[in-house]
C-alpha positions as CSV (number, residue, x, y, z in Angstrom):
1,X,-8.4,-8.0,-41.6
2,X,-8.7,-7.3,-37.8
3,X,-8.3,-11.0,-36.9
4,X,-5.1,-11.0,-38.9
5,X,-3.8,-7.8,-37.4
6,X,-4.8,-9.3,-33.9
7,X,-2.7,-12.2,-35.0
8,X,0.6,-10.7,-35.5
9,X,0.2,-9.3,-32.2
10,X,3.2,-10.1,-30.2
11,X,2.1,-12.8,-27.6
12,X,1.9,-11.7,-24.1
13,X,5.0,-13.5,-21.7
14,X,4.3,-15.9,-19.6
15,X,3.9,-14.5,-16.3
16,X,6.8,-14.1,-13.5
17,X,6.6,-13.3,-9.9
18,X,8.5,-10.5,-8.7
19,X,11.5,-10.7,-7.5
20,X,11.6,-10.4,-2.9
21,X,13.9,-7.6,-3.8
22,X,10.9,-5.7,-5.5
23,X,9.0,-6.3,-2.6
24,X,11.8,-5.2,-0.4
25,X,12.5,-2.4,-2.2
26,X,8.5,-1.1,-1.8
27,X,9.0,-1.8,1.3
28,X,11.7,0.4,1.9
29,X,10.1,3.4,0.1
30,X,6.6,2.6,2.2
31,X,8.7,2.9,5.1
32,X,10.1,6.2,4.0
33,X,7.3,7.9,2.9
34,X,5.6,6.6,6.8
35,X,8.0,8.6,8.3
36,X,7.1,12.0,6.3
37,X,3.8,11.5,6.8
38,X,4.1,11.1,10.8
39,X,6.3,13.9,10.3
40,X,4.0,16.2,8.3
41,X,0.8,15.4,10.5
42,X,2.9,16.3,13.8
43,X,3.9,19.6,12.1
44,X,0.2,20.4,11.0
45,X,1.0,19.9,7.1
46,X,-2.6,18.1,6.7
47,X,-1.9,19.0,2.8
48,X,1.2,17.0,2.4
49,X,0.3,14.1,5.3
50,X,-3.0,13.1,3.9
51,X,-1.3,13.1,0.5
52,X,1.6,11.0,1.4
53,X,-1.1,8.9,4.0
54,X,-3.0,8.2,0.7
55,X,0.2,7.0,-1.5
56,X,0.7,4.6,1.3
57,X,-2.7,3.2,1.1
58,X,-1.9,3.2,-2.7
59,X,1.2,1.1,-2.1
60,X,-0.8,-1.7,-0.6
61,X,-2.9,-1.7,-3.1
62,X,-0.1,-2.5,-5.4
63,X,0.8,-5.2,-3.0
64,X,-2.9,-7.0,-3.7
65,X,-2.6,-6.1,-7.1
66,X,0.7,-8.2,-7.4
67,X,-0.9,-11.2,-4.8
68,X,-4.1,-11.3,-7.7
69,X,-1.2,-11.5,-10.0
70,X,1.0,-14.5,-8.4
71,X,-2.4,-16.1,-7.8
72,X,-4.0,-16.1,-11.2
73,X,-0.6,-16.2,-12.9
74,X,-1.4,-13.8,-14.9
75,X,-1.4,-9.6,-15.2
76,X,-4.7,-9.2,-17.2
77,X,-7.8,-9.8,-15.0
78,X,-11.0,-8.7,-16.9
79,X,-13.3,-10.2,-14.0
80,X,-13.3,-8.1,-10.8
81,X,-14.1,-8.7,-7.3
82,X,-10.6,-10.4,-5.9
83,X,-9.1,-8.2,-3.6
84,X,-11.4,-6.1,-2.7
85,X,-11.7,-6.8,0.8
86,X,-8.1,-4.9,0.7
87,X,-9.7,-1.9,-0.6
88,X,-12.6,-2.1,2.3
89,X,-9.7,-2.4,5.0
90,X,-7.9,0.7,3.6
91,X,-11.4,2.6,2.9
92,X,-12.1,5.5,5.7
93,X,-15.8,6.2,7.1
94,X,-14.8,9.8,9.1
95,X,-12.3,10.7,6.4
96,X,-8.6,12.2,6.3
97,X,-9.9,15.8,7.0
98,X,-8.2,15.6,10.7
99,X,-4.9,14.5,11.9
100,X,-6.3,11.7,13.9
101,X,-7.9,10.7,10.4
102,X,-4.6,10.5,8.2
103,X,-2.7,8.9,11.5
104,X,-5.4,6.4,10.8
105,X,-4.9,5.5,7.3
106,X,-1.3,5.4,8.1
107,X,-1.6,3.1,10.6
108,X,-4.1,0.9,8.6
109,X,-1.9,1.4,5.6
110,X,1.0,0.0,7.7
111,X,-0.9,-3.1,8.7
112,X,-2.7,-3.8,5.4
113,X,0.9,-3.7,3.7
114,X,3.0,-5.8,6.5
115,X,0.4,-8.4,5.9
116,X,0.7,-8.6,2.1
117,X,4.4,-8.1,2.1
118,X,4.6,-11.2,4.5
119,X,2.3,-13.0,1.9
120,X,4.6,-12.4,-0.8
121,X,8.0,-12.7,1.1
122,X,7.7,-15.1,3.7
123,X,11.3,-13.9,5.1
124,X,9.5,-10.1,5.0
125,X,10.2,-8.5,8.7
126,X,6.9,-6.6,9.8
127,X,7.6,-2.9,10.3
128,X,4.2,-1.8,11.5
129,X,5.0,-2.8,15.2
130,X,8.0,-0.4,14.8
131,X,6.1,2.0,13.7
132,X,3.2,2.0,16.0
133,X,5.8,3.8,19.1
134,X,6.0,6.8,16.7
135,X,2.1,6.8,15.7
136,X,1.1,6.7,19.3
137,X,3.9,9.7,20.2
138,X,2.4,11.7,17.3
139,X,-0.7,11.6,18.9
140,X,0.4,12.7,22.3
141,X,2.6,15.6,20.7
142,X,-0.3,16.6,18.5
143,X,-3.1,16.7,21.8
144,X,-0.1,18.7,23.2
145,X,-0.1,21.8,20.9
């Protein structure tokens, strides 16, 4: 009986790459949420900084997650192990229990997800180098107070 129930199991769809606005779109909200974290970390919000600091690390990972897609053409993966070089480059050793620390996983975050944006969307414009002017000024305001 379980082989006929898995039977009349509506077959999966063939799988479709997302569309550059999706990825434009992300893009937008990653660049967004940057902002309120620089802005939360400079205003000594640590609570609401490393929380955003860790949605944008969670955004890129979305990004790989959609790359392992397009590359296996498919959304189910029961092998592991692709992708996770991603998750070593967004990992932190000292942690996000400092401002330097969250500016860091920003500024990682930034640089993990230009790169897979720009390996999804070839026509993607890199925002981490417009973005790095306001991570350094963050700094300096923060060794200021």
């Amino acid at each position: 009986a379980l082989a006929a129930q898995i039977a009349a199991l509506p077959a999966s769809a063939a799988y479709q790459d997302p569309p550059t606005e999706q990825i434009a779109a992300l893009a937008d909200t990653f660049t967004f949420k940057t902002a309120a974290a620089i802005t939360k970390v400079v205003r000594n919000d640590w609570l609401i900084g490393a929380h955003l600091a860790l949605d944008l690390a969670q955004d890129a990972l979305v990004l790989q997650i959609i790359r392992r897609d397009r590359e296996k053409r498919t959304t189910i993966h029961r092998p592991g192990g692709w992708g996770n070089e991603v998750v070593e480059r967004l990992a932190w050793s000292a942690g996000i229990s400092s401002s330097d620390g969250i500016l860091a996983l920003i500024q990682r975050s930034c640089k993990t997800f230009d790169k897979l944006a720009a390996d999804l969307d070839p026509a993607y414009p890199p925002r981490a180098p417009h973005l790095a002017p306001t991570l350094a000024a963050a700094r300096d305001t923060i060794k200021q107070t």
